[in-house]
C-alpha positions in Angstrom: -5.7 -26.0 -43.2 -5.7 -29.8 -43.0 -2.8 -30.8 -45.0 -2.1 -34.5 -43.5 -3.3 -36.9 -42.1 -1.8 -36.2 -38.9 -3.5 -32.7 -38.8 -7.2 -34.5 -39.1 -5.7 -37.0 -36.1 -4.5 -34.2 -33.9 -8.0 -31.8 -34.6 -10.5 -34.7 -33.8 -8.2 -35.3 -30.7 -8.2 -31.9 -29.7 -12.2 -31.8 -30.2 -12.0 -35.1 -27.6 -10.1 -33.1 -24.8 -12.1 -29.9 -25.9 -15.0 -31.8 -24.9 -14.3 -32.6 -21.3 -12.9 -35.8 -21.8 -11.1 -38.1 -18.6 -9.3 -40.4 -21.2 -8.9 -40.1 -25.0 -7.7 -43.4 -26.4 -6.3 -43.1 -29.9 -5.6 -46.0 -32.4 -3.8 -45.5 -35.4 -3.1 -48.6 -37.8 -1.1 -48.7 -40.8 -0.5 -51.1 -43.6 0.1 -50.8 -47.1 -3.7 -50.6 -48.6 -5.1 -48.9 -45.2 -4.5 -46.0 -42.8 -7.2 -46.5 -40.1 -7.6 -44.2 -37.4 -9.7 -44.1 -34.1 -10.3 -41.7 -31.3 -12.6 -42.4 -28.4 -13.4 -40.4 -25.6 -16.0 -40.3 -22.8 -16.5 -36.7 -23.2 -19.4 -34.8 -23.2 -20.6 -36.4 -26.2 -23.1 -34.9 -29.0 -26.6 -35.5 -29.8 -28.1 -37.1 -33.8 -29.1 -33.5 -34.3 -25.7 -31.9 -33.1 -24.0 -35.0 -35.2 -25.8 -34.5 -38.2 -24.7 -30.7 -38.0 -21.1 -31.4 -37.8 -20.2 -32.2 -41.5 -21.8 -29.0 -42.5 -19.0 -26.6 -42.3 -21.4 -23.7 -41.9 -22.3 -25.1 -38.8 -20.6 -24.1 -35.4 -22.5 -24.6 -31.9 -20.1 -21.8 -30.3 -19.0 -23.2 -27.4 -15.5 -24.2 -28.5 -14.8 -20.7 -30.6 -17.1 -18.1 -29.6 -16.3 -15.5 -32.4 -15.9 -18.6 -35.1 -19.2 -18.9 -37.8 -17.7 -22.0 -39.4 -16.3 -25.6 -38.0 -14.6 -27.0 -40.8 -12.2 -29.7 -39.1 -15.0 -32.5 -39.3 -16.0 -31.7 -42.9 -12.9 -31.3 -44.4 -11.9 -34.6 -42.5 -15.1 -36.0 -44.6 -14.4 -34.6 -48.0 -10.9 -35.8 -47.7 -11.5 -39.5 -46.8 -14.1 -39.6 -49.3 -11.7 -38.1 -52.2 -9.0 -40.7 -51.0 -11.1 -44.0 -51.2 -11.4 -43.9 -47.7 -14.6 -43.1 -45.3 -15.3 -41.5 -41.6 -18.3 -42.7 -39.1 -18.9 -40.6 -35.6 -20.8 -42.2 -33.1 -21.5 -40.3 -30.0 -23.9 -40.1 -27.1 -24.7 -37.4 -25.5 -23.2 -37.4 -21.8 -21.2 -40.8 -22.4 -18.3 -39.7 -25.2 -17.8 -39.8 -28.6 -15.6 -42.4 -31.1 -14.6 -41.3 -34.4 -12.7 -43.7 -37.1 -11.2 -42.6 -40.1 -9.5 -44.4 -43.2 -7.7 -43.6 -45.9 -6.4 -45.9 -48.9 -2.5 -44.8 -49.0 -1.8 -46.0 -52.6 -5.0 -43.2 -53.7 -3.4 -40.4 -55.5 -5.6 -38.0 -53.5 -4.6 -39.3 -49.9 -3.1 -36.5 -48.2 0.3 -37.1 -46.8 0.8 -39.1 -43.9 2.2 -35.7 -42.0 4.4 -36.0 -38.6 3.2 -38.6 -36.3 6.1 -37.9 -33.4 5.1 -34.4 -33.8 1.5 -35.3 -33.5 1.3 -37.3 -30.8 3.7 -35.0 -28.7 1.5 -31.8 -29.1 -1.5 -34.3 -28.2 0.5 -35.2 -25.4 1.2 -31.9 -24.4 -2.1 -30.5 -24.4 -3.0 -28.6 -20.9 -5.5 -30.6 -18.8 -5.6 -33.7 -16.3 -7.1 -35.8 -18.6 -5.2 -39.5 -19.6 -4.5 -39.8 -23.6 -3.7 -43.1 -24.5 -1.8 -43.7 -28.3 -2.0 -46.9 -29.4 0.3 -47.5 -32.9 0.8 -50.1 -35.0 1.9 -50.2 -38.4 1.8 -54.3 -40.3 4.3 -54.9 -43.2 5.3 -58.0 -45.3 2.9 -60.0 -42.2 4.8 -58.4 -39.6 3.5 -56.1 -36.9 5.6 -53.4 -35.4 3.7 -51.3 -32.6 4.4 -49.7 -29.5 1.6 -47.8 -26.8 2.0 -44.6 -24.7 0.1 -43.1 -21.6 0.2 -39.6 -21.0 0.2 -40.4 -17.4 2.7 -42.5 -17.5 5.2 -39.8 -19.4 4.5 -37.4 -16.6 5.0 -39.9 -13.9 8.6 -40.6 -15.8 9.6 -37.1 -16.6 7.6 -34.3 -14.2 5.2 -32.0 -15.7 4.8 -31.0 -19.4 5.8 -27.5 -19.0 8.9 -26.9 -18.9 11.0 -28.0 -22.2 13.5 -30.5 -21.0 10.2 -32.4 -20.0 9.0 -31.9 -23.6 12.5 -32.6 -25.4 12.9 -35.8 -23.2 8.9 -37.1 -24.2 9.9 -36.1 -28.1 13.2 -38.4 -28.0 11.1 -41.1 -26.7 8.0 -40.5 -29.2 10.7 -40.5 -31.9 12.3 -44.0 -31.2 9.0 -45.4 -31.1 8.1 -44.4 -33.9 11.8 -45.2 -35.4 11.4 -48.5 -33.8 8.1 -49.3 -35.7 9.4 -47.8 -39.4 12.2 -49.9 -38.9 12.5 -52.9 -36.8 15.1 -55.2 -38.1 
């Protein structure tokens, strides 16, 4: 169950390295009327048809989940921007990637919780694969802009492989004062 907005971040993310993807680039933007996100990839990629199919939760191609008859990541990611003011748009080419961007309107009674981004981005991080993941974050307040970006790459050329937890404890302290950083930078 989707119950943040984190939890629609990390699933669309984890359909990106899912799908064969050499660098996931993921853009989340915060201000007080807007929570925009984007993740683009140069997976695999989808085709109209297969596109079309995604927001019907009835629809699964498979691949991903052999024994799963439903997909409902994608159109409870839809339904949920929609109830929150908000919207979704997928554009994807077959062979060449996918991008998806999501908003919702944070003041909407119905927007879900913002959810764990540390957490988030550290078990998007810590994904098995060789593929680069690139977080881009940035939250503008009262005409300020706080931000801060992370590589995967670069996190395992600074701490050694993912895998073992002292790796993994030393990439959450770090995620954390980031994000501490950009909630509050006075």
């Amino acid at each position: 169950m989707h119950a943040a907005v984190t939890d629609f971040l990390l699933d669309i993310i984890q359909n990106s390295i899912e799908a064969e993807a050499a660098v996931v680039t993921v853009v989340f933007n915060q201000t007080e009327t807007v929570l925009e996100c984007s993740i683009t990839d140069d997976g695999k990629g989808i085709t109209p048809e297969e596109l079309n199919q995604i927001q019907d939760p009835f629809y699964t191609d498979g691949s991903k989940h052999s024994a799963r008859k439903v997909g409902l990541g994608v159109p409870f990611l839809f339904q949920a921007a929609e109830a929150a003011e908000g919207k979704v748009t997928i554009h994807s080419e077959k062979g060449k990637g996918t991008e998806c961007r999501f908003s919702f309107n944070p003041k909407h009674i119905d927007c879900p919780p913002l959810g764990d981004i540390p957490g988030t981005f550290l078990a998007a991080i810590s994904y098995p694969g060789d593929h680069e993941l690139i977080i881009e974050r940035s939250l503008f307040r009262a005409g300020e802009k706080s931000s801060y970006e992370v590589s995967r790459l670069e996190l395992i050329e600074a701490v050694g492989s993912l895998s073992t937890a002292g790796s993994l404890n030393l990439v959450k302290l770090f995620l954390h004062s980031q994000e501490d950083s950009v909630m509050d930078p006075g």
